[in-house]
DRENVEX-728619 format. One line per field, with one value per residue (C-alpha): residue in three letters; x, y, z; chain. Coordinates in Angstrom, 1 decimal, padded with zeros to 4 digits. Layout:
BEGIN
aa: [ALA / ...]
u: [X / ...]
v: [Y / ...]
w: [Z / ...]
ch: [A / ...]
This chain:
BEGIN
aa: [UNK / UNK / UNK / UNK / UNK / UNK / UNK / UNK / UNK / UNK / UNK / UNK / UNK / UNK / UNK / UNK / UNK / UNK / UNK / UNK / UNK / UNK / UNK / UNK / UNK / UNK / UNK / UNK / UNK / UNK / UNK / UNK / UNK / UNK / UNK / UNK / UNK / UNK / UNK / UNK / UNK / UNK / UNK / UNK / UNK / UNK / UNK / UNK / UNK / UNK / UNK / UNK / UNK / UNK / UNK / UNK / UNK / UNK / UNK / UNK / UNK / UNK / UNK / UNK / UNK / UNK / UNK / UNK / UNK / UNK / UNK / UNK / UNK / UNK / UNK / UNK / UNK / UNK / UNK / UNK / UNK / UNK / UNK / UNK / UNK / UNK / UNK / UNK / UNK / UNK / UNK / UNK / UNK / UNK / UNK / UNK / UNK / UNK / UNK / UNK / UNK / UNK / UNK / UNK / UNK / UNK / UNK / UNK / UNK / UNK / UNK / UNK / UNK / UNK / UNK / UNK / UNK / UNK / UNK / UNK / UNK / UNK]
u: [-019.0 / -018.9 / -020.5 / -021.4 / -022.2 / -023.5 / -025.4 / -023.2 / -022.6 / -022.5 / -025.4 / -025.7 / -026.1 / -029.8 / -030.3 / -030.4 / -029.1 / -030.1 / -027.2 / -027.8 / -025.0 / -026.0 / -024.7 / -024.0 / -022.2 / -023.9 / -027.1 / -027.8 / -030.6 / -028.5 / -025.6 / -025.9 / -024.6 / -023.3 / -022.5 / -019.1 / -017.6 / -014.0 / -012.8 / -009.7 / -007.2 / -009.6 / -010.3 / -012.7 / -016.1 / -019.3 / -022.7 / -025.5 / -025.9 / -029.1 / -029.4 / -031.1 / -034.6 / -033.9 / -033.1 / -030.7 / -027.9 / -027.0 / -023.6 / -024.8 / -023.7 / -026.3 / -029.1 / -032.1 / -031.0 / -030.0 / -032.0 / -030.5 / -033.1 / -032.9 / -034.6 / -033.5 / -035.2 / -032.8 / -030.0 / -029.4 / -029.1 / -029.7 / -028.8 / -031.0 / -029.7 / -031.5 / -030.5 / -027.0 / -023.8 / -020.8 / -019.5 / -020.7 / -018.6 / -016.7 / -016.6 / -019.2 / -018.7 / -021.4 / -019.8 / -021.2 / -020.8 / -021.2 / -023.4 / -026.6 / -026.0 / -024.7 / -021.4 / -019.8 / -016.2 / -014.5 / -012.9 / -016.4 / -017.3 / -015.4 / -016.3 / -016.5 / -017.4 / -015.8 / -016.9 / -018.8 / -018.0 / -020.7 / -020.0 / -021.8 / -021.5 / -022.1]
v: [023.9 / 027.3 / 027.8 / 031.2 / 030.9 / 033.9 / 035.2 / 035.1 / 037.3 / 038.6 / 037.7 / 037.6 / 034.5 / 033.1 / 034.5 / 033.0 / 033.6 / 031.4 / 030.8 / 030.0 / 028.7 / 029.1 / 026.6 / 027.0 / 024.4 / 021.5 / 019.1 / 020.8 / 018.3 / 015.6 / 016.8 / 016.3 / 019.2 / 019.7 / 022.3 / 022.5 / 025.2 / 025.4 / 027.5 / 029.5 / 026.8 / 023.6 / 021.5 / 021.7 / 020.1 / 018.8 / 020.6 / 018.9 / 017.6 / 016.8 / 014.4 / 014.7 / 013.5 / 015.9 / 013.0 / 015.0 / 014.6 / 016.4 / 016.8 / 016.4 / 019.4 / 021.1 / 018.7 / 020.1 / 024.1 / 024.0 / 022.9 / 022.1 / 022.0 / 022.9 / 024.4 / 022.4 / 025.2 / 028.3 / 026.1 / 026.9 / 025.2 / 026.6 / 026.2 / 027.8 / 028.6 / 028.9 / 029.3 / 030.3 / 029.8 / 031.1 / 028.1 / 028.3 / 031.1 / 029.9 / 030.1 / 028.4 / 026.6 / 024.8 / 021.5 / 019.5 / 015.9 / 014.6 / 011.5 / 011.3 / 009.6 / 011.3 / 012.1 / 013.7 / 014.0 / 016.3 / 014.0 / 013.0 / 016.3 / 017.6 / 021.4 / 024.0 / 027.4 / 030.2 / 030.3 / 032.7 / 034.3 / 033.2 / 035.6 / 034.7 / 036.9 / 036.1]
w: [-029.7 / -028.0 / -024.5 / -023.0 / -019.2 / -017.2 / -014.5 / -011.6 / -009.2 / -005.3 / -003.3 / 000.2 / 002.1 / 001.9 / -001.4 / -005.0 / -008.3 / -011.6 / -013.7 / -017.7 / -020.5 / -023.8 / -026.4 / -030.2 / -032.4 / -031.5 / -031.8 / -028.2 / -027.5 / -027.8 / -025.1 / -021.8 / -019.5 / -016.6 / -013.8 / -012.2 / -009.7 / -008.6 / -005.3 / -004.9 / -004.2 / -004.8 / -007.6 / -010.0 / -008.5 / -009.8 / -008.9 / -011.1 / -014.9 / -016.9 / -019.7 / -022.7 / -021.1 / -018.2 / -015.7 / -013.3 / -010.4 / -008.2 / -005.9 / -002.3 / -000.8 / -003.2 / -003.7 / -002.3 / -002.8 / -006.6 / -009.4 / -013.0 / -016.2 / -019.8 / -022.8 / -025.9 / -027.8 / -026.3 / -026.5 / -023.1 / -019.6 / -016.2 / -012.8 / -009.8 / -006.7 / -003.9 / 000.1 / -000.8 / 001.6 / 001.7 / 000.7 / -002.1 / -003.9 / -006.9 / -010.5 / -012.0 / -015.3 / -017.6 / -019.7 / -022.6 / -023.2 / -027.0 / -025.1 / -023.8 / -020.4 / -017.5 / -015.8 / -013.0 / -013.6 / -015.3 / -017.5 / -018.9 / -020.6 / -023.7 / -023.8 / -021.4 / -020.9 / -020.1 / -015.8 / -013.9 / -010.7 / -007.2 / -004.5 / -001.5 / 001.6 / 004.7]
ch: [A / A / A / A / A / A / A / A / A / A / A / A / A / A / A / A / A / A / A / A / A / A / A / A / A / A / A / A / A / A / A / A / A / A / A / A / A / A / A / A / A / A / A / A / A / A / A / A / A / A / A / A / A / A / A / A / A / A / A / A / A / A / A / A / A / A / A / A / A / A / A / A / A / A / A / A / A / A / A / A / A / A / A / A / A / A / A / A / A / A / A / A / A / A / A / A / A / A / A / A / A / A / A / A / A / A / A / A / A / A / A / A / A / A / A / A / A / A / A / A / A / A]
């Protein structure tokens, strides 16, 4: 399973960006994916996943601003970002899970992509 995340990039506080991860290698419509972003210095942290019947979740410091959703047919997830802080610069990296259901931890996905760099100024 290979995953190709991109779209990041520096944006000014307020603004939006719409990250995608494109999948190969798998039964993609059967994964559920997830969002994670890790600061300089912090851990690794979850944003939002989506199941295969596009039930989401969503962190809390995000829910509201970001929206997760998927097209089984590109292979590829997304993640919307709208009303953008500062805070929210890191790298952003999509995850698959060979299960249907959702999770939040790290621990609970078993591929990753590569990450993609949020710069948000203020």
């Amino acid at each position: 399973v290979q995953l190709q995340a991109y779209g990041g990039g520096l944006v000014q506080a307020g603004g939006s960006l719409r990250l995608s991860c494109a999948a190969s290698g798998c039964s993609f419509s059967n994964y559920a994916m997830g969002w994670f972003r890790q600061a300089p210095g912090k851990e690794r942290e979850f944003v939002a996943a989506i199941n295969w019947s596009r039930n989401t979740y969503y962190a809390d410091s995000v829910k509201g601003r970001f929206t997760i959703s998927r097209d089984n047919a590109k292979n590829t997830v997304y993640l919307q970002m709208n009303s953008l802080r500062p805070e929210d610069t890191a790298v952003y990296y999509c995850a698959a899970r060979t299960s249907m259901t959702l999770a939040m931890t790290v621990t609970g996905y078993n591929y990753w992509g590569q990450g993609t760099l949020v710069t948000v100024s203020s």
